[in-house]
C-alpha positions as CSV (number, residue, x, y, z in Angstrom):
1,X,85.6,68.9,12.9
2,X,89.3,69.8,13.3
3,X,91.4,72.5,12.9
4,X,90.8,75.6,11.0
5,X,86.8,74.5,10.6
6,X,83.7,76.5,10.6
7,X,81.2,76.3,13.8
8,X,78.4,77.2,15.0
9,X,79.4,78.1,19.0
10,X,83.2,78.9,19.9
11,X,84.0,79.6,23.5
12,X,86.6,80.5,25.3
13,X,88.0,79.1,28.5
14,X,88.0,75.4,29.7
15,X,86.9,76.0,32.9
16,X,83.7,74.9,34.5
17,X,81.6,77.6,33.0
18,X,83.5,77.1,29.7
19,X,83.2,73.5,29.7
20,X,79.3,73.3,30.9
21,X,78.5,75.8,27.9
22,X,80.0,73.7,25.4
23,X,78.5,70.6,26.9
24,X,74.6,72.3,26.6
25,X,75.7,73.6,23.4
26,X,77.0,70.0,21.6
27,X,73.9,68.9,23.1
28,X,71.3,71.4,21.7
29,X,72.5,70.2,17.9
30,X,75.2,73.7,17.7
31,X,79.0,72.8,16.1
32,X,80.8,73.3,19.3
33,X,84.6,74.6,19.8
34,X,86.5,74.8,22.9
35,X,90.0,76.4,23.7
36,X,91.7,76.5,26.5
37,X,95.0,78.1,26.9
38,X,96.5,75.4,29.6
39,X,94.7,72.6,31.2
40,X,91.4,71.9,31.5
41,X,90.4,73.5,35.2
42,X,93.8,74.7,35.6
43,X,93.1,78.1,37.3
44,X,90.3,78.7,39.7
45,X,87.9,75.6,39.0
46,X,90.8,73.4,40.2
47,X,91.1,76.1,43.3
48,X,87.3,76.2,45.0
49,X,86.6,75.0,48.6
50,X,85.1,72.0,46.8
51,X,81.7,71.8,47.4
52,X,78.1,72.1,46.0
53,X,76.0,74.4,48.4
54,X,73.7,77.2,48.1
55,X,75.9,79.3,49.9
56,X,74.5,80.3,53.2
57,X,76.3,83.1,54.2
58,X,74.5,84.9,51.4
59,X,71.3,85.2,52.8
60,X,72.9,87.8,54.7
61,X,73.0,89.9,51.6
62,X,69.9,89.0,50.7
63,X,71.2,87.2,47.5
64,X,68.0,84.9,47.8
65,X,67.5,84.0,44.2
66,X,71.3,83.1,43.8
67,X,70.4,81.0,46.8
68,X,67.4,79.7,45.5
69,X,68.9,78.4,42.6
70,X,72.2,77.0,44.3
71,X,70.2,74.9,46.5
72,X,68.1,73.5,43.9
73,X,71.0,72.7,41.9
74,X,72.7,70.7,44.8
75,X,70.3,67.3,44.2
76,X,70.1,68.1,40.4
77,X,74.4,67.7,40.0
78,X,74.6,65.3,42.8
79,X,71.9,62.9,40.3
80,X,74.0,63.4,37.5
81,X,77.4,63.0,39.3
82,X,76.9,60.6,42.3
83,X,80.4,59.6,41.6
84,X,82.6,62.8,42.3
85,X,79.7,64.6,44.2
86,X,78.2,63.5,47.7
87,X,76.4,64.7,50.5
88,X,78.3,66.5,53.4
89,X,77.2,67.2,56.7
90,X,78.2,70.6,58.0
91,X,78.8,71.7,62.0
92,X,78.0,74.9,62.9
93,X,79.0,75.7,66.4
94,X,77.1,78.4,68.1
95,X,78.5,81.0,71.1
96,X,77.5,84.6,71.7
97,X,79.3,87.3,70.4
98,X,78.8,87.0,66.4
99,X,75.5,85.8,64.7
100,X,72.7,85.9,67.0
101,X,71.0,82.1,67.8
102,X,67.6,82.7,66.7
103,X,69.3,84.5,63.4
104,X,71.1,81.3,62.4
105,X,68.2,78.8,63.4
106,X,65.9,81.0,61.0
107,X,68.5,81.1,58.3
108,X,69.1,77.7,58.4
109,X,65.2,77.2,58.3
110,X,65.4,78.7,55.3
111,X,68.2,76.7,54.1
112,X,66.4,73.7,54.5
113,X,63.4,75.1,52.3
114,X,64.4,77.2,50.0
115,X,65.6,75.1,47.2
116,X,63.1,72.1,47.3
117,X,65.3,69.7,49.1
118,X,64.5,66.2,48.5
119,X,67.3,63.8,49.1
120,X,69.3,65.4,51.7
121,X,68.2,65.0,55.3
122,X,67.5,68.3,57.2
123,X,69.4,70.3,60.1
124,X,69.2,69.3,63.5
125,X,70.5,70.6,66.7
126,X,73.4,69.2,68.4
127,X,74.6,69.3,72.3
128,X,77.9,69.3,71.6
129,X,79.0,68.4,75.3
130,X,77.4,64.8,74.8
131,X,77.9,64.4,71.0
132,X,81.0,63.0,69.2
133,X,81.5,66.1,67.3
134,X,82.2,68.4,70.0
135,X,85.2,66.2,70.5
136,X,88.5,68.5,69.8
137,X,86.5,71.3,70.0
138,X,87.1,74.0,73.1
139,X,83.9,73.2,75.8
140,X,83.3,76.8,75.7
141,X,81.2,75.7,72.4
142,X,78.4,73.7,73.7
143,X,75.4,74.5,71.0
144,X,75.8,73.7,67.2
145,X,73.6,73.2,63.9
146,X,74.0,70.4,61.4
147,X,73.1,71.2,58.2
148,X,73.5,69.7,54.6
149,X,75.3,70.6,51.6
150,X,77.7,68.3,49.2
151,X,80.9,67.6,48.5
152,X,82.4,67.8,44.6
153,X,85.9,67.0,42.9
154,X,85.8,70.4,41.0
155,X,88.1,69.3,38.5
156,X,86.8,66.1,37.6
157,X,83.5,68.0,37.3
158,X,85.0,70.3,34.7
159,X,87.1,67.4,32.9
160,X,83.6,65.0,32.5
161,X,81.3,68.2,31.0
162,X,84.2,68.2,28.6
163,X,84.1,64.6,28.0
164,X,80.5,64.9,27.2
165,X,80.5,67.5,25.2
166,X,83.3,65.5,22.9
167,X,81.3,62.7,23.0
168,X,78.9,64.7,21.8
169,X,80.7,66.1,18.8
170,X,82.7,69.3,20.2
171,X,85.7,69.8,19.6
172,X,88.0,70.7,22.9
173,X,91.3,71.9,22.6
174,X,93.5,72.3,25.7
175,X,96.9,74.1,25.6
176,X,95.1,75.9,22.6
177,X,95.0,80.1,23.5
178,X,93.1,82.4,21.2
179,X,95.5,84.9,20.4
180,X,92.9,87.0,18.2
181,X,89.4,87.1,17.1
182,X,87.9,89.6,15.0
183,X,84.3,89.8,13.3
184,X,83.5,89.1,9.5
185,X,80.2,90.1,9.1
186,X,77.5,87.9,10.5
187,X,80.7,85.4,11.7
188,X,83.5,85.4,14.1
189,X,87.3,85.0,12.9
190,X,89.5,83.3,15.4
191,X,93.1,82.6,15.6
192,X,94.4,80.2,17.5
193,X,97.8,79.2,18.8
194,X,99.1,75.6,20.1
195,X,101.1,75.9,22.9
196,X,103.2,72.9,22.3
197,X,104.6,74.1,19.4
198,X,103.8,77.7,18.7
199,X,101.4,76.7,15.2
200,X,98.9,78.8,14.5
201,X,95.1,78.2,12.9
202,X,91.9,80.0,12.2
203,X,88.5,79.2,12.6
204,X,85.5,81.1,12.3
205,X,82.0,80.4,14.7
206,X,78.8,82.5,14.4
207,X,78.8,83.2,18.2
208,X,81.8,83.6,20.9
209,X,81.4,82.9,24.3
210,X,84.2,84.8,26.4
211,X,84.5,82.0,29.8
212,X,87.9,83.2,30.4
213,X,87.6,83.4,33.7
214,X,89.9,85.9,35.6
215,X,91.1,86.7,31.7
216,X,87.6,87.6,30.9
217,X,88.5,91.5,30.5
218,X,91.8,90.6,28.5
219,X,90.2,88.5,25.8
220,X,87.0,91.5,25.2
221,X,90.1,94.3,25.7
222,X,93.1,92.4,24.1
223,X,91.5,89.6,21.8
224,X,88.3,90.7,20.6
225,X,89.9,94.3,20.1
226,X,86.5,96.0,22.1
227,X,86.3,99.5,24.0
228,X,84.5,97.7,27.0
229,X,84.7,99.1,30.3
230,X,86.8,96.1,32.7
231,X,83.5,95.1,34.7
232,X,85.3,92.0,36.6
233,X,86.4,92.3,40.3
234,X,89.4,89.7,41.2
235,X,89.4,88.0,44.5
236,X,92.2,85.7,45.7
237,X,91.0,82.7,48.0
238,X,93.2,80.8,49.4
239,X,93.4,77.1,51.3
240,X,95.4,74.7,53.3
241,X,95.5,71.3,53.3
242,X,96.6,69.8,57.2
243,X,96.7,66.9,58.8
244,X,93.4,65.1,59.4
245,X,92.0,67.0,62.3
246,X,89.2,65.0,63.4
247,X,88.1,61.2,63.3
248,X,84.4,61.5,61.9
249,X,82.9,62.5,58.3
250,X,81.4,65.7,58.8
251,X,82.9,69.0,57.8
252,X,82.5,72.1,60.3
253,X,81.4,75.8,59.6
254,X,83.2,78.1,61.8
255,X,81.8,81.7,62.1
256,X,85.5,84.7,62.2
257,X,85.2,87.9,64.3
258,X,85.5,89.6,61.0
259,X,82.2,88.3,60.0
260,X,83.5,85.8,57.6
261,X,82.9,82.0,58.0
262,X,85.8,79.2,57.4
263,X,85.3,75.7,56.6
264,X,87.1,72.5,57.9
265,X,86.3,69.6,55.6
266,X,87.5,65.8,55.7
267,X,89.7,65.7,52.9
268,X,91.6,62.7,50.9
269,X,91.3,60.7,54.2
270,X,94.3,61.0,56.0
271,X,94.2,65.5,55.8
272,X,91.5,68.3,56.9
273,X,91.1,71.2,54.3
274,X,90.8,74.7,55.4
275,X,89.6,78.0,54.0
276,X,88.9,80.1,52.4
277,X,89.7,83.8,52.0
278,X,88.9,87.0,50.1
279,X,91.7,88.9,49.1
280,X,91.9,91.9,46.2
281,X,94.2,90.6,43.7
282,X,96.1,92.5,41.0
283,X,98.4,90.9,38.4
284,X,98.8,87.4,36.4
285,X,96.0,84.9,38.1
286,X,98.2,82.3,37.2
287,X,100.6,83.1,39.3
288,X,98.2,83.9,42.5
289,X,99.9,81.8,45.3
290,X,99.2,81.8,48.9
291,X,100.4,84.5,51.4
292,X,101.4,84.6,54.8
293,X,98.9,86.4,56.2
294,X,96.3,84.5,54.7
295,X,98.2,81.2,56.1
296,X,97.9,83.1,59.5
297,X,94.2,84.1,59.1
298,X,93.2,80.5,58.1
299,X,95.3,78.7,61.0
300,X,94.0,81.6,63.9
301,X,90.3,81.1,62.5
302,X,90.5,77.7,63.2
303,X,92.5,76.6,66.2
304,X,89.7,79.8,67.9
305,X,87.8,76.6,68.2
306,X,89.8,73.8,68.6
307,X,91.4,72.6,72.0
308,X,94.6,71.7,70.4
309,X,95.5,74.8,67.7
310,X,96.6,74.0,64.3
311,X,100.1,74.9,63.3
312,X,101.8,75.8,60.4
313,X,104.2,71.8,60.3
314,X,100.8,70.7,60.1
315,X,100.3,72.2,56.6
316,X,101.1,69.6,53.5
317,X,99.7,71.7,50.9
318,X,98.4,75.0,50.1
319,X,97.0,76.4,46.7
320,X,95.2,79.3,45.7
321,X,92.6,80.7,42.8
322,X,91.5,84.2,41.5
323,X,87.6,84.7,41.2
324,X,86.0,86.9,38.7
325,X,83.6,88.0,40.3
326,X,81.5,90.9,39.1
327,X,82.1,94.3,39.9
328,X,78.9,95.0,41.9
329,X,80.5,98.1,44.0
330,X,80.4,96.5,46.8
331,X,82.7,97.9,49.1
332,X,84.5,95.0,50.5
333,X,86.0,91.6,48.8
334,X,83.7,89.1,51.2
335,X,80.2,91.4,49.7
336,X,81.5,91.3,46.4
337,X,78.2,89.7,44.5
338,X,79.0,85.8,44.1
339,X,76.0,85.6,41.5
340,X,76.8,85.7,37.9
341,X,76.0,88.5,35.4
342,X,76.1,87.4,31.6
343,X,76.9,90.5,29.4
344,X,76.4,90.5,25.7
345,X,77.6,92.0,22.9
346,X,75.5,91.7,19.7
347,X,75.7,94.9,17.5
348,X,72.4,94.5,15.2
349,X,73.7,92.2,12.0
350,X,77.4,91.1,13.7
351,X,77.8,88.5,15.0
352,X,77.6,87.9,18.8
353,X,79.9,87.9,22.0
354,X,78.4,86.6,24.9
355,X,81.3,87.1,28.2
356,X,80.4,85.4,31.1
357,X,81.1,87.5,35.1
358,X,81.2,85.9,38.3
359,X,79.3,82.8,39.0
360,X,79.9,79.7,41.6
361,X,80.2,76.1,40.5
362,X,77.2,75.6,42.4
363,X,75.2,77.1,39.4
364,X,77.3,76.2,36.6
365,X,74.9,74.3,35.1
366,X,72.6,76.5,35.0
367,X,74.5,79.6,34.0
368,X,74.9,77.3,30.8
369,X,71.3,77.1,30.7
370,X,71.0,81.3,30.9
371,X,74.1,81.8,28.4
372,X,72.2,79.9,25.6
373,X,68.8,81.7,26.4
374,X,70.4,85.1,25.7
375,X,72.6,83.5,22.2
376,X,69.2,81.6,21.7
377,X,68.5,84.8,18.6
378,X,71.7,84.2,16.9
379,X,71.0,80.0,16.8
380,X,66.8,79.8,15.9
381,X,67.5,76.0,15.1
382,X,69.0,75.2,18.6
383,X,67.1,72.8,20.8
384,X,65.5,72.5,23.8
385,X,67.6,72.8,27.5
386,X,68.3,69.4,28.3
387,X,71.2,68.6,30.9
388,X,68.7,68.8,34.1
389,X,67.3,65.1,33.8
390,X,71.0,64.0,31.9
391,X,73.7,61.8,33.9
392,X,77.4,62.6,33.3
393,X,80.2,60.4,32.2
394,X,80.1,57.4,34.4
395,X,77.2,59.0,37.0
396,X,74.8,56.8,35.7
397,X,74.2,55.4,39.5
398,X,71.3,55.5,42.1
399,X,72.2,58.4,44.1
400,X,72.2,56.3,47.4
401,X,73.5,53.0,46.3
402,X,77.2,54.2,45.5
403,X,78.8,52.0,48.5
404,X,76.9,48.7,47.5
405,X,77.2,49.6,43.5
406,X,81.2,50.4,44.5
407,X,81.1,46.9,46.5
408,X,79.9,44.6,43.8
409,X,82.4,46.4,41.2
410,X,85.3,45.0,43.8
411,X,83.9,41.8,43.6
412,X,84.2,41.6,39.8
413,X,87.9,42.5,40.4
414,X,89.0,40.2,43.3
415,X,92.5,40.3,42.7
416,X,92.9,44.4,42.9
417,X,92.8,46.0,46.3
418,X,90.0,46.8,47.6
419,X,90.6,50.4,48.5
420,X,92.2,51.6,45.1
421,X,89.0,49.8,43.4
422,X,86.7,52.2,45.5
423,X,88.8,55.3,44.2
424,X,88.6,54.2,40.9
425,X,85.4,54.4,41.1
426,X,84.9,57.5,42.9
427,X,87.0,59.2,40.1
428,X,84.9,56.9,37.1
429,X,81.7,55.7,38.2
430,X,80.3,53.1,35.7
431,X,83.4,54.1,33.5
432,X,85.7,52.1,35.6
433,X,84.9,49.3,33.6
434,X,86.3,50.6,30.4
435,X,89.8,51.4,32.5
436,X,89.8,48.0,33.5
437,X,88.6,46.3,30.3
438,X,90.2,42.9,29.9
439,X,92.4,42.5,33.0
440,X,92.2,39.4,34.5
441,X,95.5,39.7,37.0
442,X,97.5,43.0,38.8
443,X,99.9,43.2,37.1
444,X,98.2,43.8,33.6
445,X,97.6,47.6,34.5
446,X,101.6,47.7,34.1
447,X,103.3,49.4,36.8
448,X,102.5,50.1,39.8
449,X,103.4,54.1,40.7
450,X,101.8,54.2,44.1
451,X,98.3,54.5,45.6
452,X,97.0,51.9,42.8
453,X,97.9,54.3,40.2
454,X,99.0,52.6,37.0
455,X,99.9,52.9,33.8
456,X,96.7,51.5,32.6
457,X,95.3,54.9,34.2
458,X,97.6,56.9,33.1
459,X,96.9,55.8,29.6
460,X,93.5,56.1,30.2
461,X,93.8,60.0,31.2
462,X,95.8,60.9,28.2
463,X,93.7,59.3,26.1
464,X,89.8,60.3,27.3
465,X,90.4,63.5,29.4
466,X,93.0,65.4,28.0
467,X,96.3,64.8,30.8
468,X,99.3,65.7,29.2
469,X,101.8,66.1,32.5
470,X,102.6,64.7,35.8
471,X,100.3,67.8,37.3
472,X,97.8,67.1,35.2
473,X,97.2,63.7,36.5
474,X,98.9,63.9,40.1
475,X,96.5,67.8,40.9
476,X,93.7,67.9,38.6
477,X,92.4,64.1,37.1
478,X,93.5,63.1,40.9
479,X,94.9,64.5,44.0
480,X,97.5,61.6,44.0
481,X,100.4,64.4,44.7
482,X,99.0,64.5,48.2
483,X,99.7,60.5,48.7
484,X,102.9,59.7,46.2
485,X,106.4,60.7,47.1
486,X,108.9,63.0,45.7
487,X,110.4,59.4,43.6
488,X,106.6,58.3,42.9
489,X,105.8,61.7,41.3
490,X,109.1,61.8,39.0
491,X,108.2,58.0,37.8
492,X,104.7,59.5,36.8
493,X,106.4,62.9,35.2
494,X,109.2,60.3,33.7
495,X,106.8,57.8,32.2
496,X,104.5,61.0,30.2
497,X,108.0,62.5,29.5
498,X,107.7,65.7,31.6
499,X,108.9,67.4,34.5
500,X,107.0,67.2,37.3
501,X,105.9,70.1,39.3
502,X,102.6,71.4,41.3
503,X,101.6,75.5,40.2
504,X,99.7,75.5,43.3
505,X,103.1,74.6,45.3
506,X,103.9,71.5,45.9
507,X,102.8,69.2,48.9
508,X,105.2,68.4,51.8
509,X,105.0,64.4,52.6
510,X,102.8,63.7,55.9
């Protein structure tokens, strides 16, 4: 249904939370609408530390059931998404001074446990003065944990819930912002703006969901016009990309004097990406950048554990996201509560606001899940929950047979490199297929911009996920920008007839 239509479900926000919502939703039998002011995942789902892991600092604040649930959800979204979501091995390196041995053994017990892990092999104990990955590290670090957790391209995770939910029947609108909504009785009013040329529409829905992220407060203040106290806490995290910092797979877990823990994950091949932090954070979330003493913070916590110490020419790129995280009280940003808290507003015979607090794309899934259960009064005909057992877009793969599934899809395609053919179908699982529809040759993907990204792609993303600019595609669809030059980047801006440009600043070449 288009523009100015009636629905059943309207939500606000194309992020993760957003986009998983709608997805359930389409999926339940509800008329689904979906706007999103800029991009999809253009504000912190596009900024996370990129994985899917229950967290296991939290036990510390005995946050068990957020726990619980995080590491049950690891194998369920790594099933549905074998694609964009992998297992990771994590290094913890052990010395005295911080988190007591037996302490992290037990919690890592726990770990392993908790959440009824299936596919992912259990934590062993490493002597890091004979093992491989105690190479680079300072020998004072002899001890260490290796855990599971996985890996996830957060965007594309947000971009293919949205693609389902379409394919479904919902209607998504990017670079759509809902300027006002106001209730009609047992209906919502909502007036919406295009931001590509300033028209306006209505539509009405019989239930809002507020997934406006960091803007969650503004849209129940400013939009919906409510006297509701501002309940969301904003933290700034912040991470640097560097160059690749060590030779194997496996990410490392290092534990900060401070009591805070920073990652170093393999990232993109040739780079090592580091963070994150906690920061308060007032003002615009779209314009949260990185600052210096959070670059500091991030490089000292690091190199404390590295023989050679990372330095700041060794950053390519840096970007940073607000989280809006509940206002739990807690007294400092890192104990701010990472769970989410779904407030709703249904005045008996109105129709009803659901705004969603907080959360971890861990869980998103099954905050979606939660979200409907509370709306479930307003929408008696709505059907069962059904996304646990359900693939998305192009994850319909064995979890363990991605390499040799990846392998045969090269061999259909003998005259494409073999590399750009495995990230095609890292970013489209079985969907590669329909990108490459018909091509018997190169050169009919049309030209070459770098990294084996053509305009057959390019066409592709404008037309099934919703890329409209150069950041779009070279940030969010892909993290091309780290790979393509200055020239490479304005021939992708030039051939979708915008500027190029990277809000999360831009990298420096390698």
């Amino acid at each position: 249904m288009g523009a100015g239509g009636s629905y059943d479900l309207a939500i606000i926000g194309g992020g993760i939370n957003g986009c998983g919502i709608a997805r359930d939703a389409q999926g339940r039998g509800l008329r689904v609408f979906l706007a999103e002011m800029a991009d999809l995942a253009s504000a912190t789902s596009s900024a996370s530390t990129k994985l899917i892991h229950g967290g296991l600092r939290y036990l510390e604040f005995y946050e068990f059931r957020l726990v619980r649930e995080a590491l049950d959800e690891r194998e369920v979204l790594l099933a549905s998404a074998p694609h964009i979501i992998w297992p990771l091995r994590f290094v913890l390196p052990y010395h005295n001074g911080l988190r007591p041995w037996p302490v992290i053994r037990l919690g890592l017990f726990f770990y392993d446990h908790l959440g009824g892990r299936r596919i992912l092999p259990p934590t062993r104990s490493i002597n890091l003065a004979r093992d491989e990955l105690g190479k680079g590290l300072k020998s004072t670090y002899r001890r260490a944990f290796e855990y599971s957790d996985c890996w996830v391209e957060d965007a594309r995770l947000v971009v293919l819930n949205a693609r389902d939910a379409a394919d479904r029947g919902a209607d998504i609108h990017t670079r759509t912002r809902c300027v006002a909504a106001r209730r009609e009785g047992d209906r919502w009013r909502l007036t919406l703006e295009n931001a590509r040329d300033g028209a306006r529409f209505d539509i009405s829905a019989r239930g809002v969901v507020n997934a406006a992220g960091p803007w969650v407060s503004d849209v129940l203040t400013g939009v919906a016009g409510l006297n509701a106290p501002a309940r969301v806490r904003l933290v700034k995290g912040s991470h640097i990309v560097v160059d690749r910092l060590f030779q194997h797979d496996r990410a490392y877990i290092f534990q900060n004097a401070d009591g805070r823990i920073c990652f170093a994950i393999p990232y993109e091949q040739r780079f090592t990406l580091i963070g994150t932090t906690d920061e308060e954070f007032e003002g615009d979330p779209a314009t949260a950048e990185i600052s210096q003493p959070e670059t500091d913070y991030l490089l000292a916590a690091v190199s404390e554990y590295l023989e050679s110490p990372v330095t700041r020419e060794m950053i390519r790129w840096s970007y940073a996201g607000v989280r809006p995280l509940y206002d739990d009280g807690a007294s400092r940003a890192q104990e701010a509560t990472r769970d989410y808290v779904l407030i709703l507003d249904a005045p008996e015979g109105a129709a009803p606001l659901l705004s969603v607090f907080g959360g971890k794309i861990t869980t998103y899934r099954r905050l979606a899940e939660q979200a409907l259960a509370q709306l479930s009064g307003a929408f008696p005909e709505m059907r069962a929950p059904w996304t646990r057992a359900a693939t998305l877009p192009g994850g319909d793969i064995p979890v363990t047979s991605f390499d040799s599934w990846a392998e045969n899809v090269s061999r259909r395609y003998p005259f494409l490199d073999r590399q750009v053919v495995r990230r095609l179908c890292r970013a489209y699982g079985t969907r590669v297929d329909v990108l490459l529809s018909g091509i018997s040759a190169a050169s009919d993907l049309g030209t070459d911009f770098g990294k084996g990204l053509t305009e057959r792609e390019v066409d592709y993303l404008k037309a099934n996920e919703w890329a409209e600019t150069a950041e779009d595609i070279l940030w969010r669809r892909s993290k091309l920008g780290l790979h393509l030059d200055a020239a490479q980047q304005e021939a992708v801006a030039a051939y979708v007839g915008q500027s190029v440009a990277n809000p999360m600043h831009a990298a420096r070449a390698p």
